[in-house]
C-alpha positions, -999 to +999 in steps of 0.1 A: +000+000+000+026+031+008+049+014-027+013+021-046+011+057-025+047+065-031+040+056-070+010+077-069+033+108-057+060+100-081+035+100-109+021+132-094+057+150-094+070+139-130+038+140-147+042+125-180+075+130-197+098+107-172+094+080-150+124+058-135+145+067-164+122+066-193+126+091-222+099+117-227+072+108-249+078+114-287+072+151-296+090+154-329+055+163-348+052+193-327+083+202-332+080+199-368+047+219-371+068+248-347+094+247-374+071+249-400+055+278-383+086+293-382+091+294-419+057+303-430+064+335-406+092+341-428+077+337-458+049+362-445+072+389-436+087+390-473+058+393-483+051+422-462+016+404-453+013+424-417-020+404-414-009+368-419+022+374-394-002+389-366-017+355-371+013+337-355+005+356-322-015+344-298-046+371-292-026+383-259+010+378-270+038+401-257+069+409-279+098+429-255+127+443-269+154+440-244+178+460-261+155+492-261+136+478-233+099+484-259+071+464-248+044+456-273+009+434-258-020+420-281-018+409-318-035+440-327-004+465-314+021+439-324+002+437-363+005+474-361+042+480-354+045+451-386+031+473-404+047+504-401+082+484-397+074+474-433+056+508-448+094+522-433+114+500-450+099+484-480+129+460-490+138+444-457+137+408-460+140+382-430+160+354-424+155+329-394+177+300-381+158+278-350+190+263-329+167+248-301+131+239-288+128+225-257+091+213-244+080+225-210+047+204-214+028+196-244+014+221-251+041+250-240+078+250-258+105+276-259+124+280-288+162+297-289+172+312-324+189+342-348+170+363-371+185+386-398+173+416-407+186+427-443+181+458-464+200+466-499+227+485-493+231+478-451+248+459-432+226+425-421+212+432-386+214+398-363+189+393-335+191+368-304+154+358-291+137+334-273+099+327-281+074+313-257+048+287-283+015+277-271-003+251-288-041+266-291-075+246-304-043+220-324-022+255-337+013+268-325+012+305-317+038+325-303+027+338-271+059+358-258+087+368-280+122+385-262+147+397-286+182+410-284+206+428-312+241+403-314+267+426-301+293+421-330+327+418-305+357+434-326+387+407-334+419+418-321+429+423-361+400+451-364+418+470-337+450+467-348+445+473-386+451+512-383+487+499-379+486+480-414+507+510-429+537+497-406+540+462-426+570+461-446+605+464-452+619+501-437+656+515-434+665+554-423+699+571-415+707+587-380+740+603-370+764+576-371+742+549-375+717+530-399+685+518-388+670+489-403+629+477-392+608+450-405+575+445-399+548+416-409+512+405-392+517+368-376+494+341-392+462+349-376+463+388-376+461+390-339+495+402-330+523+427-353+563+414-353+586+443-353+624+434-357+649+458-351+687+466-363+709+496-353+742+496-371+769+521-360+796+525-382+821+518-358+811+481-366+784+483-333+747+468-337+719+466-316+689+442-327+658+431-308+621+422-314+585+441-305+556+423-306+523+445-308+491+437-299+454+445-288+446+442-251+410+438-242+414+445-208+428+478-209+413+483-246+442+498-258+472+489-284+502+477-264+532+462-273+565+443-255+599+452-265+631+428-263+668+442-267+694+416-275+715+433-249+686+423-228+668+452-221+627+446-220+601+473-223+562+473-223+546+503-244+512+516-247+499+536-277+480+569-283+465+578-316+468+619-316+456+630-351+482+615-374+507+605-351+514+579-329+533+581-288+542+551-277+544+550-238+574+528-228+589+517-194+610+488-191+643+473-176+680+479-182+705+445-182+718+466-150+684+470-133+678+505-136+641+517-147+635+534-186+613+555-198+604+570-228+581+583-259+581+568-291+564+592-316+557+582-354+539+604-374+534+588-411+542+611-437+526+591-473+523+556-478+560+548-484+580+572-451+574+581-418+593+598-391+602+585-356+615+605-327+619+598-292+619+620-269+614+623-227+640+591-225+651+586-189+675+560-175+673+553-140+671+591-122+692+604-151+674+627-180+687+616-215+685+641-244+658+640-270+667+622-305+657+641-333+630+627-354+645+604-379+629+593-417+625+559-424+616+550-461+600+516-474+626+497-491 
């Protein structure tokens, strides 16, 4: 007698869809006919038929908005913000893509997709949303519809591509020296490579490598210096019109603290200058260098 009441509770709790392991009962039709409602929708809206997409709502359906936080209630208001969405713009056309749809009883299921928004000569518009379907009198209506606007995140290479003028082959004259830079985007255009030679004509040289990158955190261009006498610096960079500081403090092989501004102002497609300027060494105050032209080999 209490194994038949504690059966009768169990049944009670899971209802229909699982019981002692079993899978829930076979739903697939439903979720054909919510796909297939999905796609007539689409087919209504470009067609610009306000009437036959008010249809997909149930009578007291709510659309929200979360990225402007609009709140629209009834298929009448929603029907009427259909129209005037399509009066506006007379060419948009819709695409949808259904990822999921999960049952929450037979006759309630939320569904998880994208929708694009496209007009000629605009960039496609992509929408998260969630839709609440109720199955009414054997038909699946939407009865609450939340959207969100894809925020498009931009790849490290969009931030850095301002730099793309850099990429090349680049030599320039100082006093008593040559300077020698070469500078290339690493396979997946996350990162810049920046080597480094100064030749002194007393037979000296100086060589190292700069790697430049985009840091999210700080969301700002920064890059990491290496001197093969083993000096390392860190840099960040500041756009100011036309010409760019770079920011540096690092290490001296001896231990001592450096500091100084990079500045490179691009003059046309094939020189720029750099000057550096603001150098310290330590407590000691190093004199400027004059701005120097380097010129694409």
């Amino acid at each position: 007698m209490r194994r038949a009441l504690l059966l009768v509770i169990v049944l009670g709790i899971t209802g229909p869809h699982r019981l002692f392991g079993q899978e829930p009962s076979d739903q697939s039709a439903d979720e054909a006919a919510i796909r297939a409602a999905a796609a007539s929708y689409v087919q209504a809206f470009n067609r610009h038929d306000a009437e036959v997409l008010a249809n997909h709502w149930a009578p007291d359906a709510v659309y929200l908005n979360r990225s402007t936080g609009e709140e629209v209630v009834g298929r009448d208001a929603i029907a009427d913000q259909f129209r005037t969405l399509l009066e506006e713009q007379p060419d948009v056309q819709l695409q949808v893509s259904v990822d999921s749809i999960q049952f929450i009883s037979p006759s309630v299921a939320v569904e998880h997709g994208r929708t694009t928004l496209q007009v000629p000569n605009s960039d496609p518009e992509e929408i998260e949303y969630t839709a609440v379907n109720v199955k009414r009198d054997g038909k699946w209506l939407l009865d609450r519809v939340t959207d969100k606007e894809i925020e498009i995140v931009p790849t490290h290479y969009d931030q850095l591509k301002v730099l793309d003028w850099m990429v090349g082959e680049w030599t320039g004259a100082a006093e008593n020296a040559e300077i020698e830079l070469e500078c290339n985007w690493t396979k997946n255009r996350n990162f810049l490579t920046r080597a480094f030679k100064f030749s002194r004509d007393d037979g000296a040289t100086l060589s190292g490598m700069q790697l430049i990158g985009w840091d999210p955190a700080k969301k700002a261009i920064r890059s990491w210096t290496f001197d093969a006498d083993g000096t390392f610096a860190e840099a960040t960079w500041e756009q100011n019109g036309d010409r760019w500081f770079l920011r540096n403090r690092g290490t001296l092989p001896d231990g001592r603290t450096a500091t100084m501004i990079n500045v490179m102002q691009p003059i046309d497609a094939d020189s720029f200058t750099w000057q550096t300027i603001e150098r310290t060494a330590g407590d000691e105050l190093l004199p400027n260098i004059d701005p120097i032209q380097m010129v694409r080999r």
